[in-house]
N, C-alpha and C positions, 0 to 999 in steps of 0.2 A: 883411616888407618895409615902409621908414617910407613915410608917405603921401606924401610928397613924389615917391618914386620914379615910385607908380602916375600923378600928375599927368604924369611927366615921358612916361612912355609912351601916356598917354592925350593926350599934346600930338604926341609923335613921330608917334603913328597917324594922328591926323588933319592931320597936314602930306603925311603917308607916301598919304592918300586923296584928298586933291587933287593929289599930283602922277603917283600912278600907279591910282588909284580907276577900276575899271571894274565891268562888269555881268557876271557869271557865271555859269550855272547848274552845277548841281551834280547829279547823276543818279544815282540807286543803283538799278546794276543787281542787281535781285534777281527767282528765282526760282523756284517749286514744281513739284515733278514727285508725280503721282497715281500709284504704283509700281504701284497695280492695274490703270488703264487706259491708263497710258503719256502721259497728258495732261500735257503744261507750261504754266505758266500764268505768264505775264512780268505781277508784279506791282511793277513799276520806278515809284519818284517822283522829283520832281525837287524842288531847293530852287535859287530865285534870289536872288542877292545882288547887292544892285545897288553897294554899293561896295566892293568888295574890293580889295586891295591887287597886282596883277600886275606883279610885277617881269619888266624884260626877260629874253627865252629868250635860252639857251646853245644851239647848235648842234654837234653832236658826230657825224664821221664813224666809225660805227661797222662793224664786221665780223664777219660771222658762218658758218661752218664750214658748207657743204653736206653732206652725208652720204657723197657720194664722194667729197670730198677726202679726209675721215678715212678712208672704208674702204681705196680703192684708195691712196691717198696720189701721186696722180696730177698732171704739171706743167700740165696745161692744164682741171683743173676750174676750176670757179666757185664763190665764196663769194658772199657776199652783205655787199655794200656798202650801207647807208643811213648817210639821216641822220635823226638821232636829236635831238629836242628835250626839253631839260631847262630846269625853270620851275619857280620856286619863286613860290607865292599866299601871301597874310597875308590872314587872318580873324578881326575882330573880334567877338568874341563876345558882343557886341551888334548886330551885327546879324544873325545867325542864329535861327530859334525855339529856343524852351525846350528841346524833347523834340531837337535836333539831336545826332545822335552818328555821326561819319564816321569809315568805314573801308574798307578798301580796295578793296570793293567798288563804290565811287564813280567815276565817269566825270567830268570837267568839259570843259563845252564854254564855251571863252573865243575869242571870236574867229573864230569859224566852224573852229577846231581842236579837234578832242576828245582829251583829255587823261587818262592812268590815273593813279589817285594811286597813287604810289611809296611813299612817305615822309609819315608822320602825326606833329607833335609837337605841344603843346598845353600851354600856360606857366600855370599855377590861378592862379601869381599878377596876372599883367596880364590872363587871360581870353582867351590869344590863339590861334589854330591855325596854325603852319607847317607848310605844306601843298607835297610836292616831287614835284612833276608831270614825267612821260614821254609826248610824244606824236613823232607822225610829222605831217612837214608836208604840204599839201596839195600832190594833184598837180595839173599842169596839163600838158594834153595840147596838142602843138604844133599849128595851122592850118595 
């Protein structure tokens, strides 16, 4: 790639983190199970990044099959109606540490939403991570 390019994408990111640049932690949940004495031991870290690129969420009504609808094939079950948030992050790969390697075991919480990463892609040449996030929105319970 001619150097010009990388200038142009090191220009777009940092227009792209003032205009949608926020702070996000990053969670990898990880954990060991001691098979002989049944012990689990949640050994999860987190990485913050304070400017990352949060493009606005997609909001998708989604629908999902209860187990009696398919078994009995009955007119008056229930499915399962949500809504489903889809969110694509841009990460600079300067601002993450060195040893950073995400995968889908990563949780992100942006926004007081916590987010699974769906979708990992990652450019060597601009150094970048497209990162394509599923979360569920916050409920709020009525007064």
């Amino acid at each position: 790639m001619p150097i010009t390019n990388h200038r142009q994408v090191k220009a777009i990111l940092y227009q792209l983190k003032k205009i949608f640049g926020t702070s996000i932690t990053l969670i990898n949940k990880a954990a060991t199970t001691n098979y002989a004495t049944g012990v689990i031991t949640d050994s999860s870290s987190s990485t913050v990044i304070k400017k990352a690129i949060l493009l606005p969420r997609k909001t998708t009504r989604q629908f999902d099959y209860d187990l009696s609808f398919i078994a009995a094939n009955k007119n008056f079950t229930y499915g399962g109606m949500y809504d489903a948030l889809m969110r694509w992050v841009i990460i600079d790969a300067r601002d993450v540490p060195d040893a950073f390697d995400i995968n889908a075991n990563y949780e992100c919480d942006a926004g007081g939403i916590r987010y699974d990463v769906a979708e990992i892609s990652y450019d060597s040449d601009s150094k970048v991570y497209f990162i394509r996030m599923r979360g569920l929105p916050a409920v709020t319970t009525p007064e």
